[in-house]
Structure formats: C-alpha cells, structure tokens
LUMBA-943773 format. One record per residue (C-alpha): residue number from 1; residue in three letters; x, y, z. Coordinates in Angstrom, 3 decimals. Layout:
NUM, ALA, X, Y, Z
...
***
This chain:
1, UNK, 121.654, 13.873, -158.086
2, UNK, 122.440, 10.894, -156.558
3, UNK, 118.749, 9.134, -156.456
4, UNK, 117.113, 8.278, -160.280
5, UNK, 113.794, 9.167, -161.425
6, UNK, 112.435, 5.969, -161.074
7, UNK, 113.631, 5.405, -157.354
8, UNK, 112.593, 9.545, -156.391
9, UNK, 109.112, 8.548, -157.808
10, UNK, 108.952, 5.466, -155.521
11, UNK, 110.317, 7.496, -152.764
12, UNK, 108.251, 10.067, -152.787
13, UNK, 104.972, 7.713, -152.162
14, UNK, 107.013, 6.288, -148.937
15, UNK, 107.730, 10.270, -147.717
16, UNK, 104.087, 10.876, -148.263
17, UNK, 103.463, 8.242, -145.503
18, UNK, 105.360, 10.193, -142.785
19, UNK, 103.626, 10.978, -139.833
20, UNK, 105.724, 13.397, -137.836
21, UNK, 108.444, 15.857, -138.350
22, UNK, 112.349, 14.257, -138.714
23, UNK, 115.592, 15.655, -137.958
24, UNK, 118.824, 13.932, -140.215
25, UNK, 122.174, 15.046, -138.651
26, UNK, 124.901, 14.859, -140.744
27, UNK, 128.586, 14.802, -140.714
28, UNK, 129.991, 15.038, -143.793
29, UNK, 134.066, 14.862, -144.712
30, UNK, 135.497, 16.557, -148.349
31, UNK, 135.465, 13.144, -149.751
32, UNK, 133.634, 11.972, -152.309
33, UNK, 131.255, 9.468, -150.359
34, UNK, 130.943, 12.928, -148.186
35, UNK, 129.709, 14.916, -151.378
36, UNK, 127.568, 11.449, -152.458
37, UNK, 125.735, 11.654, -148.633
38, UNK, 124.758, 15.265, -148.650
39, UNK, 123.142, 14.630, -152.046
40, UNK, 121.233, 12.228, -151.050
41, UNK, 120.225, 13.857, -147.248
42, UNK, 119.113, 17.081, -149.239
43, UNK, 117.194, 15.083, -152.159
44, UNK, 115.185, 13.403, -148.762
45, UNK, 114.555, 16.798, -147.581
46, UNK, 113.625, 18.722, -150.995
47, UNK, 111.348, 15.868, -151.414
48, UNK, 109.417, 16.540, -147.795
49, UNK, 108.721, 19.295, -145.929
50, UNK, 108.640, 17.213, -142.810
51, UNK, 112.373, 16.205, -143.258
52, UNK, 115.133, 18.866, -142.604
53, UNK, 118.547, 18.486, -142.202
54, UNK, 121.745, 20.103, -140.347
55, UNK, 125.447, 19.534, -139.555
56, UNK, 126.769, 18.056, -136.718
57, UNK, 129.447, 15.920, -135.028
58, UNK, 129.195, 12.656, -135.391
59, UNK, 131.513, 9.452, -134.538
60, UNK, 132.533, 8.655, -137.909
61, UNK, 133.255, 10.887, -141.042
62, UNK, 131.357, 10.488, -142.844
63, UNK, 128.019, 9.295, -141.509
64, UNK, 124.003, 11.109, -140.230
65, UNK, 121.885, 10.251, -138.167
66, UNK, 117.848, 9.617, -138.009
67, UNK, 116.268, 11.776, -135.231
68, UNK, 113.236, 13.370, -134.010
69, UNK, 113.574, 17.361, -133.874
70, UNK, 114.113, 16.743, -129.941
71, UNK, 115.181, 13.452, -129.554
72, UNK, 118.181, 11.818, -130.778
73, UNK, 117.277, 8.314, -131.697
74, UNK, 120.199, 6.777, -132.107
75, UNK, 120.022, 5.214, -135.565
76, UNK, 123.098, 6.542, -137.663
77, UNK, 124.005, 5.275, -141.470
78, UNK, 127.911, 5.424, -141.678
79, UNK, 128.072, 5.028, -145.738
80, UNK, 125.460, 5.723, -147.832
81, UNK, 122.394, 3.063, -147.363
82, UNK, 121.577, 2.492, -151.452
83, UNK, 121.380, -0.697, -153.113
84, UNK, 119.837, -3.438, -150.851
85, UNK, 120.027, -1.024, -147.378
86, UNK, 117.867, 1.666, -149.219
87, UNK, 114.834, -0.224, -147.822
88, UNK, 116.552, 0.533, -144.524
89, UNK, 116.819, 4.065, -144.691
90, UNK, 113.033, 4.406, -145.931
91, UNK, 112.390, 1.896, -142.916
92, UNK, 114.317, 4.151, -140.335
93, UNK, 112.450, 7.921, -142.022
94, UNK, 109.181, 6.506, -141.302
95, UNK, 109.399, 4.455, -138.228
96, UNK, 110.912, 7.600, -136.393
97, UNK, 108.152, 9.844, -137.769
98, UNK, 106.120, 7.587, -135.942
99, UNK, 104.688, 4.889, -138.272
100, UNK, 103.906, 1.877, -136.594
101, UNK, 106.027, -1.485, -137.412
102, UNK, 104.600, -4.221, -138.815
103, UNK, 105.809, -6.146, -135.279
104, UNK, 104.080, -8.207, -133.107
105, UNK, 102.964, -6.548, -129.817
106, UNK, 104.929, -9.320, -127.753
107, UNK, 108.082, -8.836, -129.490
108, UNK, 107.753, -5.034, -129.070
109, UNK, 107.143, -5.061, -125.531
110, UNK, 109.914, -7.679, -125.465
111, UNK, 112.284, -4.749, -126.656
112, UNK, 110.494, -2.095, -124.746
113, UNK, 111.757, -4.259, -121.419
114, UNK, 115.324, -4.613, -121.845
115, UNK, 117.768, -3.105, -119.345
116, UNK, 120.978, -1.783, -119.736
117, UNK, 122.532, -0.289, -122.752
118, UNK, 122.891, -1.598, -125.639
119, UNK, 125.255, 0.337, -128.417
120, UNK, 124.910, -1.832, -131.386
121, UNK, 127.415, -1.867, -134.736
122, UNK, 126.498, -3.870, -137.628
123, UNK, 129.377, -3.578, -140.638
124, UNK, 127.582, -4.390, -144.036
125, UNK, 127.937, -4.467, -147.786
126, UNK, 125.364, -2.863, -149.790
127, UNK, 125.147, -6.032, -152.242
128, UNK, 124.448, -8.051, -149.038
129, UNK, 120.806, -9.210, -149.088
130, UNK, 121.149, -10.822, -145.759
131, UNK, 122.079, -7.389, -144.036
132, UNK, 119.109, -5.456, -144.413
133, UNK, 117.143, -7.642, -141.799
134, UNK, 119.620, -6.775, -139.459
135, UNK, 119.896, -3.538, -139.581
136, UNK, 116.266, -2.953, -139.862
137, UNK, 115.757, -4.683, -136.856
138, UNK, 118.170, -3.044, -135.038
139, UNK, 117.269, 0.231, -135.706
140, UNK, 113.751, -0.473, -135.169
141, UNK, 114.951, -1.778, -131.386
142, UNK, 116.872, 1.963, -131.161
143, UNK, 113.305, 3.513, -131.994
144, UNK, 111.319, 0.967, -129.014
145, UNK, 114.159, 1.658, -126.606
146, UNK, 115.936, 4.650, -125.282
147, UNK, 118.734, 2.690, -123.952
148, UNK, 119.752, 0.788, -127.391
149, UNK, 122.108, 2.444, -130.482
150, UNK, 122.182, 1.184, -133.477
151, UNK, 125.291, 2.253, -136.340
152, UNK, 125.362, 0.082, -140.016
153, UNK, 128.783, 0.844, -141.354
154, UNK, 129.568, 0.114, -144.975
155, UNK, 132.344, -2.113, -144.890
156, UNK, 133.661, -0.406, -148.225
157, UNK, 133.302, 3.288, -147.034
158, UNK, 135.375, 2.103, -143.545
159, UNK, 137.796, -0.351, -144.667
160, UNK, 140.369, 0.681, -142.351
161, UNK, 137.623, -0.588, -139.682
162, UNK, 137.248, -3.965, -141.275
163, UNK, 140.908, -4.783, -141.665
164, UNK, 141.528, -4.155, -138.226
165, UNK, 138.359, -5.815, -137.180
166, UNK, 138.986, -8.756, -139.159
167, UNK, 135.829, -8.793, -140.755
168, UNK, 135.488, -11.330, -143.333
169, UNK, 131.372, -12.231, -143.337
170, UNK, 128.813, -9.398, -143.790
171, UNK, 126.285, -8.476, -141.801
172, UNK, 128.742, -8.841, -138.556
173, UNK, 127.072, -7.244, -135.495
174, UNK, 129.290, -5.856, -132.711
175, UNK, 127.568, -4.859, -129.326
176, UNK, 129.122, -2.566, -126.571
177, UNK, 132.384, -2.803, -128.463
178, UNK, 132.926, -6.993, -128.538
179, UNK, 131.378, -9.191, -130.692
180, UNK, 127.698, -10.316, -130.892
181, UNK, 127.250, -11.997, -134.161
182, UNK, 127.165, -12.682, -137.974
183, UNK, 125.253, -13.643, -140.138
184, UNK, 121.359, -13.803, -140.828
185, UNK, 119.428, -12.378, -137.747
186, UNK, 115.626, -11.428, -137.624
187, UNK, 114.950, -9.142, -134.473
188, UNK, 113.221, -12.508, -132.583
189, UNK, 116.824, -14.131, -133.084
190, UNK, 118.571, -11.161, -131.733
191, UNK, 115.923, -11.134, -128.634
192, UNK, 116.702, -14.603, -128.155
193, UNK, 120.489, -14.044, -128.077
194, UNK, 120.085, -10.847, -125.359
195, UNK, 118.047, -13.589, -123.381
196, UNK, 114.683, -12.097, -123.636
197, UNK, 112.926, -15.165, -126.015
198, UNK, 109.800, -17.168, -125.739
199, UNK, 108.733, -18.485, -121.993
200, UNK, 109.353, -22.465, -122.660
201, UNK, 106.318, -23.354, -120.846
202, UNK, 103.724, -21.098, -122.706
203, UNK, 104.528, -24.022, -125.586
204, UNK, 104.567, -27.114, -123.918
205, UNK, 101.121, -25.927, -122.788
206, UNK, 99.576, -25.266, -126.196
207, UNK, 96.758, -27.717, -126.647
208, UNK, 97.388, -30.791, -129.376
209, UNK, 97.309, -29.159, -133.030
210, UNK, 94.980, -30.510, -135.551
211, UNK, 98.109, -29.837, -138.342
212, UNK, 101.462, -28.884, -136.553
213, UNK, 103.764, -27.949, -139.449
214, UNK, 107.908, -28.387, -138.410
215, UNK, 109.691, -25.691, -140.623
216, UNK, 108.831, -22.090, -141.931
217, UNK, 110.350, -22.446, -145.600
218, UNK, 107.970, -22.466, -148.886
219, UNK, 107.186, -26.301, -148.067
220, UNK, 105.757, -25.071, -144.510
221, UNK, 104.242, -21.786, -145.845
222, UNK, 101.939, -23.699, -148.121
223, UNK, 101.313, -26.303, -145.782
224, UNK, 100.005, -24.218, -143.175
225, UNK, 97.966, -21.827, -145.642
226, UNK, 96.461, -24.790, -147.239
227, UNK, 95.467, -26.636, -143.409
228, UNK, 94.262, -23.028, -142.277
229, UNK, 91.882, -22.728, -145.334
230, UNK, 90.197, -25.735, -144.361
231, UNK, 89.260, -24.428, -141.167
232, UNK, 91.759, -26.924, -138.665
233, UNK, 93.649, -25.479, -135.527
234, UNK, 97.176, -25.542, -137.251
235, UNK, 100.647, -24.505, -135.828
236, UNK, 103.946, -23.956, -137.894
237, UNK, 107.225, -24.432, -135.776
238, UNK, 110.638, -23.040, -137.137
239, UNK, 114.163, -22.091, -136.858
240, UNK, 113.010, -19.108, -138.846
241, UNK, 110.696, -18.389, -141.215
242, UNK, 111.764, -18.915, -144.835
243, UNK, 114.381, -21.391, -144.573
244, UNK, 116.947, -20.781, -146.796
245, UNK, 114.773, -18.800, -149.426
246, UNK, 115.744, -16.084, -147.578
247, UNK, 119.288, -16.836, -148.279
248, UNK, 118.514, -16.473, -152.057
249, UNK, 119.215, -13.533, -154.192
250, UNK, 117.775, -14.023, -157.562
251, UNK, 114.749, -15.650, -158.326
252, UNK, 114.020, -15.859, -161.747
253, UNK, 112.127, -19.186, -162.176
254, UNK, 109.043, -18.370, -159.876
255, UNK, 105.988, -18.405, -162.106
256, UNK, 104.207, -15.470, -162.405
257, UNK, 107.112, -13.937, -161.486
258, UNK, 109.903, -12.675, -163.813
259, UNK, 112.212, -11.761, -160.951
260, UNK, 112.264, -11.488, -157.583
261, UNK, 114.799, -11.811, -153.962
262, UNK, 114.600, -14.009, -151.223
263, UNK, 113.742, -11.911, -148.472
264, UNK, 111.090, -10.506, -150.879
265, UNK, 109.142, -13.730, -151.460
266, UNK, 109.365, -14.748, -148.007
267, UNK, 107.831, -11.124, -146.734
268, UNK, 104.965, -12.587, -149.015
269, UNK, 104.710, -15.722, -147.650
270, UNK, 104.723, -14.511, -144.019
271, UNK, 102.511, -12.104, -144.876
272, UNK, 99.977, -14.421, -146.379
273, UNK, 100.466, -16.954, -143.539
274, UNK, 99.435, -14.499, -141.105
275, UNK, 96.358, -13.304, -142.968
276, UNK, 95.131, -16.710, -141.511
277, UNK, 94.915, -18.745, -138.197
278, UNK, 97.881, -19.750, -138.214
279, UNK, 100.025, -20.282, -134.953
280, UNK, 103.620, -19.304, -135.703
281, UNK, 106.774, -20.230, -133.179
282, UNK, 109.545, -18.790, -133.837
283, UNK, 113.482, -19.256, -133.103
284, UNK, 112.483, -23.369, -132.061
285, UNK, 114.071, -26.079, -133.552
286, UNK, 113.048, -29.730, -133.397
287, UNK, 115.088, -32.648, -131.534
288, UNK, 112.654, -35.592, -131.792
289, UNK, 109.614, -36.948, -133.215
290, UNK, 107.429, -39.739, -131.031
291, UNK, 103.991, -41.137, -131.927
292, UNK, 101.885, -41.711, -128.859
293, UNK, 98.388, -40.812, -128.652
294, UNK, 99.734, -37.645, -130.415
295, UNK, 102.740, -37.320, -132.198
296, UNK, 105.165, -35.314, -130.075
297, UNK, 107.942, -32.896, -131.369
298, UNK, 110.579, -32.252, -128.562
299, UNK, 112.200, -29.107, -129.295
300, UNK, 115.410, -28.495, -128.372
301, UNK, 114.482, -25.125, -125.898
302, UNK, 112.881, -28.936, -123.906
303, UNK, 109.090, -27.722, -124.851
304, UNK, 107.127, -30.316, -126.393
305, UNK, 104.011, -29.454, -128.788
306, UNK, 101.655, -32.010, -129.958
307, UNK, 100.199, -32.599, -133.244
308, UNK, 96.899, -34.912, -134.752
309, UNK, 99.229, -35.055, -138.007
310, UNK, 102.860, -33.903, -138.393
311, UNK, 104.466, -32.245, -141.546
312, UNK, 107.803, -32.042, -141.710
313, UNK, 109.055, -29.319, -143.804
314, UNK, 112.720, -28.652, -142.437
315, UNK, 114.397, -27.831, -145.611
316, UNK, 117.995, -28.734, -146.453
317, UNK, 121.032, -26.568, -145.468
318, UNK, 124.653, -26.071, -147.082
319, UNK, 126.672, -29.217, -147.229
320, UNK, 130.237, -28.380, -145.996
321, UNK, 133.819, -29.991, -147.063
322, UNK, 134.239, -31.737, -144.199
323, UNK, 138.134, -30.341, -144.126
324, UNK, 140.481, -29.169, -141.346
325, UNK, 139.820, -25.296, -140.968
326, UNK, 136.309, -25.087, -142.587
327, UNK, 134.975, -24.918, -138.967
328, UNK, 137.590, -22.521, -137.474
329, UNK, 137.917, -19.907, -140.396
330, UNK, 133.953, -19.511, -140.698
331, UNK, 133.824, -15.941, -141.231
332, UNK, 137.197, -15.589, -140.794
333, UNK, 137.671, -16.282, -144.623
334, UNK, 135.444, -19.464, -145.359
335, UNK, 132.536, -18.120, -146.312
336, UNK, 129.104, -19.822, -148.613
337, UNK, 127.585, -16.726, -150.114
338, UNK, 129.488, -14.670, -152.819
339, UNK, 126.752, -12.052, -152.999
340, UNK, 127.091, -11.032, -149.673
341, UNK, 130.842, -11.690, -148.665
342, UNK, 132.389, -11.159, -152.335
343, UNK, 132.909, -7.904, -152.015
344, UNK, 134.959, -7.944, -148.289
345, UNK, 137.557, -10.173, -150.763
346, UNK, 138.037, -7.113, -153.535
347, UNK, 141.512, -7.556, -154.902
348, UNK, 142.202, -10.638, -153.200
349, UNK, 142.574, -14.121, -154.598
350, UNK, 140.068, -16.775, -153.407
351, UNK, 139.013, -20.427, -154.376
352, UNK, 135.639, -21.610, -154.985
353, UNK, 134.812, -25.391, -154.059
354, UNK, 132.597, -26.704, -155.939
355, UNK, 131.819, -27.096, -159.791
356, UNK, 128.564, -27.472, -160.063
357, UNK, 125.673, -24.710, -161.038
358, UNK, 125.992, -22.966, -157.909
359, UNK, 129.767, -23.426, -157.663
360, UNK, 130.539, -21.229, -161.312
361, UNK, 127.589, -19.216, -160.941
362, UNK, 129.612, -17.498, -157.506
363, UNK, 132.700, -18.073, -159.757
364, UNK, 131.772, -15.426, -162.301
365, UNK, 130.534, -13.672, -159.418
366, UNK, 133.682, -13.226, -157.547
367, UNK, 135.543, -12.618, -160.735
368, UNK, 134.527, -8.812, -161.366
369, UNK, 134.944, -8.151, -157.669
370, UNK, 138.576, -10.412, -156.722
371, UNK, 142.090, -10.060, -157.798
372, UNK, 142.100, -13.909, -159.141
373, UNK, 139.118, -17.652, -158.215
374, UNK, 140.268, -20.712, -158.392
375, UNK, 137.990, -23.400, -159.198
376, UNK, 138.002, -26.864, -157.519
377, UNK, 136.280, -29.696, -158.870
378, UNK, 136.205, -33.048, -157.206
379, UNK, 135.310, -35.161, -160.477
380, UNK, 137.173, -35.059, -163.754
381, UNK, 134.717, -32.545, -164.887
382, UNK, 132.548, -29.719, -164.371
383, UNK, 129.076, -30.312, -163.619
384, UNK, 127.541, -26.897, -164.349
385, UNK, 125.426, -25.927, -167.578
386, UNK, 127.364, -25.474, -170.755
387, UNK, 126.346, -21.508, -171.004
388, UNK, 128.121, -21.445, -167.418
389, UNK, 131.235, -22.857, -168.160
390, UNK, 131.442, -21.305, -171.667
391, UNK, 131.275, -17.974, -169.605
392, UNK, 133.609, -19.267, -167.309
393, UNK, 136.398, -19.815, -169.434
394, UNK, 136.347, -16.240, -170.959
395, UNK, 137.296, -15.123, -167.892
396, UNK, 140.947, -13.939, -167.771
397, UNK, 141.365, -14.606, -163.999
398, UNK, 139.705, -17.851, -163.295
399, UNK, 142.045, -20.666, -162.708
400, UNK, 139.629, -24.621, -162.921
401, UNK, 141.812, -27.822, -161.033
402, UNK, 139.981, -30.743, -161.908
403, UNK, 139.910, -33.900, -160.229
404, UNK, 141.018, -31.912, -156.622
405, UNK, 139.850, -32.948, -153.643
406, UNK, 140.108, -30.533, -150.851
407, UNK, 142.683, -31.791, -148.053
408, UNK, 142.889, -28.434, -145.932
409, UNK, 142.186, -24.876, -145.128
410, UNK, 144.713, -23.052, -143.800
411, UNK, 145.415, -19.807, -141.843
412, UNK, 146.317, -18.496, -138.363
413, UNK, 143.531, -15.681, -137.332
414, UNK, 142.011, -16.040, -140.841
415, UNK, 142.372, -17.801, -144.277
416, UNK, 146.057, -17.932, -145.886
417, UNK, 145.481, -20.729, -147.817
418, UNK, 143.995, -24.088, -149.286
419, UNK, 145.476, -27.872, -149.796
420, UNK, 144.452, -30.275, -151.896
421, UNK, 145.137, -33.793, -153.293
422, UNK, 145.328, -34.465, -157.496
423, UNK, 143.413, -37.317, -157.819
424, UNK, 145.077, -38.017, -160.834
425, UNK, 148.642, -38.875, -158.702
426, UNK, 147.691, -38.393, -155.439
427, UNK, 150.302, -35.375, -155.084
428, UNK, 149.456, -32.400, -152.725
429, UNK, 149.307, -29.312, -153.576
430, UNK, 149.019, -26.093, -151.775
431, UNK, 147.472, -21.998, -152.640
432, UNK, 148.165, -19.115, -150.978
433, UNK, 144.809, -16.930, -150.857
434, UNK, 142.413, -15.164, -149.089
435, UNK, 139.195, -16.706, -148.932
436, UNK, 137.272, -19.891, -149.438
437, UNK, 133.119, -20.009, -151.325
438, UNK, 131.986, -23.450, -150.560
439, UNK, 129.722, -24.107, -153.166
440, UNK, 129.286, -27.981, -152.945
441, UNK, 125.256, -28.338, -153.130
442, UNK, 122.402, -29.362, -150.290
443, UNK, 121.781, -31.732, -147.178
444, UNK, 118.239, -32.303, -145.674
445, UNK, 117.828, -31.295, -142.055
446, UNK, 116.352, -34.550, -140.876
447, UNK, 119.286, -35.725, -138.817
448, UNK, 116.877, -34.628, -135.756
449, UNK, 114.486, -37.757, -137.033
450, UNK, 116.549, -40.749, -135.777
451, UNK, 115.692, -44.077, -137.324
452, UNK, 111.539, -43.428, -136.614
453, UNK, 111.320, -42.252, -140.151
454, UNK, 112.027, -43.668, -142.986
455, UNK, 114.958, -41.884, -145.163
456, UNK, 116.978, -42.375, -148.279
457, UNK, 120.487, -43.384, -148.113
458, UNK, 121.412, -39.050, -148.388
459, UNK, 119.003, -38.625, -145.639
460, UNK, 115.864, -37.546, -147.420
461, UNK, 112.809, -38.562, -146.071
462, UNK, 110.693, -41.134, -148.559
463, UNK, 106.886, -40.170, -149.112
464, UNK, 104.024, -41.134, -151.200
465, UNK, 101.947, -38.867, -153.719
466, UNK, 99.981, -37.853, -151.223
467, UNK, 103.057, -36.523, -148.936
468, UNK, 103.014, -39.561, -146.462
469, UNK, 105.768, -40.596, -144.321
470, UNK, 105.783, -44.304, -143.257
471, UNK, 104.616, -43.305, -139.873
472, UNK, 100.503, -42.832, -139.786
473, UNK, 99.451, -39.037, -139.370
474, UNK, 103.407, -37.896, -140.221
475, UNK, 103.535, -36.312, -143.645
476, UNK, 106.750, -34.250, -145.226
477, UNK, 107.307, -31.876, -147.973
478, UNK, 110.116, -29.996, -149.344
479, UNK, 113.930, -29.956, -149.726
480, UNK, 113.825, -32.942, -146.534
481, UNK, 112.030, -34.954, -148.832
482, UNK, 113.295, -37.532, -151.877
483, UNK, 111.599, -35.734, -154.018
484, UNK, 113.311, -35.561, -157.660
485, UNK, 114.112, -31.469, -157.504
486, UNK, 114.494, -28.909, -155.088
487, UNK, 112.772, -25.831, -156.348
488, UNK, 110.999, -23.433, -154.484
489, UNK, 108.401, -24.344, -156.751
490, UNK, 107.834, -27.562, -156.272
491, UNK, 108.222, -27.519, -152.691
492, UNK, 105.296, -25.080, -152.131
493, UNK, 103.348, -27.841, -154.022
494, UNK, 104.512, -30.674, -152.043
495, UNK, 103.433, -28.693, -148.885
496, UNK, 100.226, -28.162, -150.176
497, UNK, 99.656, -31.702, -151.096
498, UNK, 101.281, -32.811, -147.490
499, UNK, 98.479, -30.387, -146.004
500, UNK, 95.813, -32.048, -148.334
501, UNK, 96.753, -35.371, -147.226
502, UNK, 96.805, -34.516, -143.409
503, UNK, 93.665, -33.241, -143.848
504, UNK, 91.849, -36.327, -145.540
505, UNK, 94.101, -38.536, -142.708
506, UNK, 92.091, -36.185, -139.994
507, UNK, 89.037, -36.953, -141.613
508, UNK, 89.029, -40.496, -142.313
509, UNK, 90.744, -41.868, -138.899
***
C-alpha cells in the first residue's frame, strides 16, 4: 500500500468530487518504481468506481496516463506524482472527469485558441515546490486543447534523461523536443511565452484607478484587500502574483498558523483578493513612475495605467555574487533554491555562498542529499543563529572557508568548479564541484524608480508611518521598503497601512 491512511482519507473526499468516468493507462516495467505505480493506480481505482485502469504502451517505462474512456488526453505521469506533485495527480483525476478549473474564462479561451501542436515535457523533483504549478498548468492546457501534450518526468526515476539533458534546475520544461523554459511558470506566463498574452491596449485604456497597487506579493495582497473594502476602484499590477512567497517552502512563523508553504498561502491570498473588486494584471512589470495629473506607471509591455494614489509593493529578489559564470551556468549548475534543485546534485559535491540564516539553513539541506557542501563566508564569521551553526558543525561532510570571497565560477557546458580569494593573504584558491546555492540574502526591486523616489543607500524606498513615499499620492509597503524586517508578516501590515493612508490621501485632497 503505497498511499497512508491519513492521505486515502483525504483522497477519498477529492474522488468523491469526480464528475465523469476516467480511464488511467499504464505501463509498468519489473522495477521497483514499476511495482510502487501499479499500487498506487489500483489504490485510485479501489477507491472509485468511476476510475478503472488497464495496460498499455506508453513512451517511457515506467509511466500512465490520465484519459477519458474514449479520449486520450494526453496528460501522462512518468514517476510516481507523491510528495509535492500529489496535488497534481488529484488536479489531473478531476479536471478530466470534467470538473471545472478554477481559471479565468479569458485565459481558458486563450488556450482553447492556440494552433499547432504543442507536446510539452516538464522534468521535476518531487521535493520541488515550484514544479507543481507547472505541471498543473500544463496538464490543465492538455485538457482545454486537443492539440497540446503534456509528460512530468521525475528527474530521479529517469536519470539517464537528465544527464544527457543536462538538467541541472527543476521544473525545466521542454516543448516539441527543444527547450522552452525553467523555472517558476503560472499558465498566464506560459501563454505569454507561446505569444498569446494580454492585448497592450485593453490596459492603457483602463480608466485612472482610485488605488493602483504595483506588485502581487503579501505587501500588494493586503493593500488591495484593504482599498477594495473601502469601496474605491482599485487595480493591482504584477510580475506575478505572490512575489517571492511563492518561492518559500516552510512557513512556520505566520500567526495563526503553525505551518504552512508558499504556494499555499499565496492560493489564499489570491483567493481572498478575488473575493473582492479587485482588478488584477498579470505577467506586467513596471518601467517608470511619473506624477502628472495622475501618477503614471509605464510598464514595460509600453501600456501605461493611471493611478489617484500609487503603492508600490514590488518586493525584493535574490541578490547574486556578481562573479564570472553566475550568469552563464544559471541552471546549468548555479542554482538559489536547495529544496528544489538539491536533489538533481545527489552524490555530488557543491558549495553554498553565503553564511548567513538562509545560507546554513540550505547547507544542512544539501548535506543529507550531496556527496560533500562547502561553505563560503565573506566575513571572518558566520552570521547564522547559534542552533544553525551548532548543527552545522556536526555534520561530517560540510567543509566552512571563512573570510572567502568568491572570484569565479567555472565550467564549460555546466559547473566544474569555484575560485576564490582568502582574504586573510589574498591567495586564490580553486574547488572542483558540481554545483553552486547562492544564498547571499535580498535586494529591493525598485531599480525601475529612477531618482523620482526617494531610496536608502541599498535601494529601499524611505516611508513614513503611514506608508508615504516623498512623492504626494505615492505610498510603498513591503520588502521595497526601509522598513527594519522583511517578514511576510510585517509586510501584509505595511500594505494595509499603505492602503489606509491612500485612502485618507483620497479623501482629504
């Protein structure tokens, strides 16, 4: 039995929900991830009448497929979807029964309309939180659209695949055989990157916002939930929505909350958002912020949208060495989350840059999963907590270089190796390895701002208590912001008090 009783319980709610009959093909091998898969397909189909299963011949050994009893779909699970791609698989039963998604109409006729074919790959690992989205979207596109496949391959039941792939990063998304993408994608994302995205002048149309919030993180979530309450036309621009929350694995210092994932909490907060007025744009990011009679925010798609008040709520993003071959061996090696890349680097020796809470946090990580880490740490000494580092040190196959700072990454196709310089003597040294986590802390996205607003000397912008910028009717909140600590937390506060403060600018001017 390959599902517990907890998770069959849970399961057999979702199977209740089906709607039509469903057909799983499956084509098993004598290995053991073979034996694993048919215990799980015939668990799914002892626990619903509307599910039955049968053999057949399939690309890969071993994979099945998600069908309708006459109509091959064309969603197929090459590994066996558990841990974080479980979601997936209850995702793919029901959709194909014929459960509506929880999709916006335009973005499902978007998919309905696209031409050609479309066979889609996406290589995963099942402790990859990004990855679900990805394949979730996907296979819902394979559902919409006759003319689109979708396979998610488990990069640890296929290795032979990734090693001659060079796969590196998880989720990486082939199409028609080449390349698409890696990384994060939400189905609007991988619209946009088939060309089939938002008409540029629908937005420059829009009339003025009362509120227009720019960024979708927990900053921008509250804002816009707290502007919409008080009954004001209110827009929320964004890369994405969630920011890099959704980037986030563990969250164990949300009140109310004992634990809970990234992608989780931002479901929420999307969810909530929507439950309002709320106009949400999607896949735009800002290039430039002018105050006329309204303030304008220039996007870089060349729409402009206009705004009463402004909040800025773009968030902060990874800061990066800096170093010769960061750029060129991104996913090819460099890589900036453990959880979802560790395990493509099992038996391998890596370095982690960075020694900070983040930095020997991945370090442990990586530890159970890699042949040997190396630690590098700019200053004389590690920044992290004291329960980290104590932890650290137990570890038989952790290696900590103080005082190193990072010269160069090295490699040909991928990572071979990392220089750097003993501060101590100024020598150079060199490692042979595998992979490189930066783990070297935040930078706010405000670079788009120019000199109009006014920012700390590390780029933050500088507000009052009531979320004010120095420019009238331009308000910020968040990880952009100087505020003192960059918690989810607290930035779904400062966004609500940005969104108060707009709202008693509107009323007073």
């Amino acid at each position: 039995m390959i599902l517990d009783a907890e998770i069959k319980a849970q399961l057999s709610q979702y199977l209740e929900l089906l709607e039509n009959n469903v057909l799983i093909k499956i084509n098993p091998g004598s290995d053991d991830i073979s034996k694993d898969m048919l215990s799980l397909v015939n668990e799914l189909a002892s626990m619903s009448s509307k599910i039955t299963v049968e053999k057949a011949v399939l690309e890969r050994t071993p994979s099945f497929s998600i069908n309708r009893p006459n109509e091959d779909i064309g969603i197929t699970f090459a590994g066996i979807p558990l841990g974080h791609e479980f979601t997936s698989l209850v995702l793919a039963l029901l959709q194909t029964s014929g459960r509506p998604p929880r999709v916006d109409d335009k973005v499902i006729n978007q998919v309905k309309n696209l031409s050609g074919k479309y066979n889609f790959e996406t290589y995963i690992s099942l402790s990859c939180h990004n990855c679900p989205e990805v394949v979730q979207s996907l296979n819902l596109m394979s559902i919409l659209n006759p003319n689109i496949t979708h396979t998610m391959i488990d990069g640890a039941a296929f290795k032979d695949e990734v090693e001659n792939r060079n796969i590196l990063a998880v989720p990486s998304v082939y199409l028609n055989g080449e390349f698409f993408s890696s990384g994060r994608m939400t189905i609007e994302e991988i619209l946009g990157k088939l060309g089939s995205g938002e008409d540029i002048s629908e937005l420059s149309n829009k009339e003025p916002y009362d509120v227009l919030i720019v960024g979708g993180g927990p900053a921008g979530a509250s804002a816009a939930i707290y502007a919409a309450r008080k009954g004001i036309r209110t827009g929320v621009v964004a890369e994405r929505f969630g920011g890099q929350v959704m980037d986030t694995l563990g969250i164990e210092n949300f009140i109310s909350m004992k634990y809970t994932e990234g992608p989780k909490l931002v479901a929420s907060l999307e969810e909530h958002v929507n439950q309002y007025n709320v106009d949400v744009m999607k896949l735009q990011r800002a290039k430039h912020l002018t105050k006329k009679d309204y303030i304008e925010v220039e996007l870089e798609s060349g729409a402009i949208l206009k705004g009463k008040t402004v909040i800025i709520s773009t968030g902060a993003r990874w800061r990066k060495v800096g170093v010769p071959g960061e750029e060129e061996f991104k996913t090819k090696g460099v890589a900036y989350c453990p959880h979802c890349d560790g395990p493509l680097f099992a038996g391998k020796d890596v370095a982690v840059i960075g020694g900070g809470n983040s930095g020997i946090e991945a370090a442990i990580d990586l530890a159970g999963i890699v042949k040997h880490v190396t630690v590098l740490e700019f200053m004389p000494e590690l920044k992290a907590d004291a329960v980290l580092q104590k932890r650290l040190y137990s570890l038989p196959n952790v290696t900590v270089i103080k005082n190193a700072q990072t010269k160069e990454i090295t490699g040909t196709d991928k990572v071979n190796g990392i220089s750097y310089i003993n501060r101590d003597n100024g020598e150079v040294h060199h490692i042979e390895l595998q992979g490189v986590f930066v783990q070297i802390g935040l930078v706010p996205n405000t670079d788009w701002l120019g000199e109009e607003v006014n920012r700390s000397r590390f780029g933050e912008i500088i507000v009052d208590k009531y979320g004010a910028t120095n420019i009238p009717g331009v308000f910020a909140a968040g990880d952009c912001t100087d505020s003192a600590y960059k918690q989810i937390i607290i930035s779904m506060g400062s966004g609500a008090t940005a969104a108060l403060g707009a709202f008693d600018y509107l009323i007073r001017s």
